[in-house]
C-alpha positions in Angstrom: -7.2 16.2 -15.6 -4.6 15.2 -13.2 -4.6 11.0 -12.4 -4.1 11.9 -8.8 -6.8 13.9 -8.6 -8.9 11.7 -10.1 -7.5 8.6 -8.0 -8.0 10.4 -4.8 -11.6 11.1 -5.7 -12.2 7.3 -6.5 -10.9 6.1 -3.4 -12.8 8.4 -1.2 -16.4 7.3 -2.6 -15.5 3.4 -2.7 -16.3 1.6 0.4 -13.5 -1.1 -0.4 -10.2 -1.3 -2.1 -10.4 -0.8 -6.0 -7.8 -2.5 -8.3 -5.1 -1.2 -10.4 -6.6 -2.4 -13.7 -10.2 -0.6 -12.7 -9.0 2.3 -11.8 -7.0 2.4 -15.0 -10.0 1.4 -17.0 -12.1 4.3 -15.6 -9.3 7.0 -15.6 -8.6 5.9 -19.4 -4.6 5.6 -18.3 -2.3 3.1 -18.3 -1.8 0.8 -15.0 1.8 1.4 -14.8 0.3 5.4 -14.8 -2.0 4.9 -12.3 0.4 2.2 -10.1 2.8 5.3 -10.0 0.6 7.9 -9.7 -1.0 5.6 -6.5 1.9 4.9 -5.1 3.5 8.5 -5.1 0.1 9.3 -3.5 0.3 6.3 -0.9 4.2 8.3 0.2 2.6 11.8 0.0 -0.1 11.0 2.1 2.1 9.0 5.0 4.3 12.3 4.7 2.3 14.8 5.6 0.2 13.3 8.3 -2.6 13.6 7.3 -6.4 12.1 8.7 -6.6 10.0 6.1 -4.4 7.5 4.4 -4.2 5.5 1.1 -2.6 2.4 1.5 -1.9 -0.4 -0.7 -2.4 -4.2 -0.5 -1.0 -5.8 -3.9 -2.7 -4.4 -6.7 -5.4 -2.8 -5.1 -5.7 0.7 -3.0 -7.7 2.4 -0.9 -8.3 5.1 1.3 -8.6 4.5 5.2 -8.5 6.5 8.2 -5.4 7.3 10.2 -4.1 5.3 12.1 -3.6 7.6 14.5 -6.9 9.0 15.1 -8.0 5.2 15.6 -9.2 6.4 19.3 -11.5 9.7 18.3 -12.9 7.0 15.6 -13.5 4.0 17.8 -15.2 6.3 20.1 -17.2 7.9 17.0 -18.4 4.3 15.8 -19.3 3.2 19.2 -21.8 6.4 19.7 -22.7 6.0 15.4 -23.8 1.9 16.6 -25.5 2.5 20.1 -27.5 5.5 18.5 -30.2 5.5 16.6 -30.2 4.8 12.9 -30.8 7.7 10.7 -33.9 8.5 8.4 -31.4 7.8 5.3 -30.3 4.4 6.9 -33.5 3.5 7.7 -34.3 4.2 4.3 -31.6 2.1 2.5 -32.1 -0.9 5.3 -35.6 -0.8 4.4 -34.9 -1.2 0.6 -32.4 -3.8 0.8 -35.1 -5.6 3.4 -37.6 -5.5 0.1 -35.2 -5.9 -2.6 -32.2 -8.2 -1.1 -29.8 -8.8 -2.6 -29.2 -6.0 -4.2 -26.1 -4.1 -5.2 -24.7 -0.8 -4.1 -25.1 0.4 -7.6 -29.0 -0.1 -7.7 -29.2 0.9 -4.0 -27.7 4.0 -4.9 -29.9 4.4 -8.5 -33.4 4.2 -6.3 -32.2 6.2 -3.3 -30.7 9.0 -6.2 -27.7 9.5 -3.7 -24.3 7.6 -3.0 -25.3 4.9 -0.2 -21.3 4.0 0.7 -21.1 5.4 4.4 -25.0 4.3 5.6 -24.0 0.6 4.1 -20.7 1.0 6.0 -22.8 1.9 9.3 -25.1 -1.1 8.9 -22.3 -3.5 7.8 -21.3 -2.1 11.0 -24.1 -2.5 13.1 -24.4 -6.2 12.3 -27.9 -5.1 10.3 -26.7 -6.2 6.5 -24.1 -8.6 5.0 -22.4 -8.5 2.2 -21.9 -11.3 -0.1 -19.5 -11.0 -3.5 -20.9 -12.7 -6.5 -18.3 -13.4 -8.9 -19.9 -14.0 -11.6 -21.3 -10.6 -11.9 -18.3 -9.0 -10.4 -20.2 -7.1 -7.8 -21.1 -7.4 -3.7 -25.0 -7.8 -3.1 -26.0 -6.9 0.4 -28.6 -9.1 2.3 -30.5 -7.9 5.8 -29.0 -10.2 8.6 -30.6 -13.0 11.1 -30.1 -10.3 13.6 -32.2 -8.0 12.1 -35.1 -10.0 10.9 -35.0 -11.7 14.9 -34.7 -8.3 15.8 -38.0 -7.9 14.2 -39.6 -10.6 16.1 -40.1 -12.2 12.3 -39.4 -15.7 11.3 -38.1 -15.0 7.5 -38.0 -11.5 5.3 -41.1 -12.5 3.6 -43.4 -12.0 7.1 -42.8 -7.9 6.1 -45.8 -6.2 5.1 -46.4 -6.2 1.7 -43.3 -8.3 1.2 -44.6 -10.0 -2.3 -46.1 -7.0 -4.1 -42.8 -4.9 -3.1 -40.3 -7.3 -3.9 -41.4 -7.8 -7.4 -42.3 -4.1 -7.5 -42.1 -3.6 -11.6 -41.6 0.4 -11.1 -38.5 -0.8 -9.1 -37.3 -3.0 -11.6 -37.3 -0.9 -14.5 -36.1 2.0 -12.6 -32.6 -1.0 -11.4 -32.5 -2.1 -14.7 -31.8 1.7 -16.4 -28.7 1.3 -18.7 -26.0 3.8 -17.1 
């Protein structure tokens, strides 16, 4: 299969920039492979003018919108915060409320889909943080003050049922599931 290809699909499903050294551990290639194939993609891209970019900041790439469409976008996200949230969103805000902090990887396992644009749009919307833990090499994502105030609760734990869900064993087996 073509590195490219595979780059390309990588950095359109991460919601951050992903590292030489990772991509090359998950494409089973070389880092100098994957450093040229992701740099001849950064030029290709920038060439042909395209909606999206991939641009590079050391080691790491990642795919981002144009530049030049940053009007159409900044008038997207304005309408994408001031709306309402979606049923999804209110889904995933609902089990990060009950299982914070929790990573993308088991917000994605219990929801069954790939959660990257509705934790972009709540990132966004000042509803959830995100927080990297080093030690485990992953970001956890927390709900916000704004959103428990917005509530009209003092802490997370006022949430109905808060104790029995948290600890919610089905939940914890089904996060703990070996990949």
């Amino acid at each position: 299969m073509d590195i490219k290809s595979q780059i390309e699909s990588l950095l359109f499903i991460s919601a951050k920039p992903v590292a030489v050294v990772e991509l090359a551990k998950i494409i089973k290639a070389s880092p100098e492979e994957i450093k040229k194939a992701g740099d001849e993609l950064v030029e290709l891209y920038k060439s042909e003018k395209r909606g999206l970019e991939i641009i590079k900041d050391g080691s790491k790439f990642q795919m981002v919108s144009s530049p030049d469409n940053s009007k159409v976008i900044q008038e997207f996200i304005k309408d994408e915060v001031s709306g309402e949230l979606s049923r999804p969103s209110l889904e995933a805000l609902t089990i990060i409320a009950y299982r914070e902090p929790i990573s993308k990887l088991d917000l994605d396992r219990i929801r069954g889909v790939n959660c990257s644009l509705i934790l972009r749009n709540l990132l966004i919307r000042g509803l959830i943080e995100a927080r990297f833990d080093k030690k485990k090499g992953d970001t956890y994502y927390n709900v916000t003050f704004d959103f428990v105030r917005f509530l009209g609760i003092n802490e997370i734990a006022e949430l109905p049922d808060f104790k029995r869900l948290h600890t919610h064993d089905s939940l914890n087996r089904m996060i703990n599931i070996e990949t």
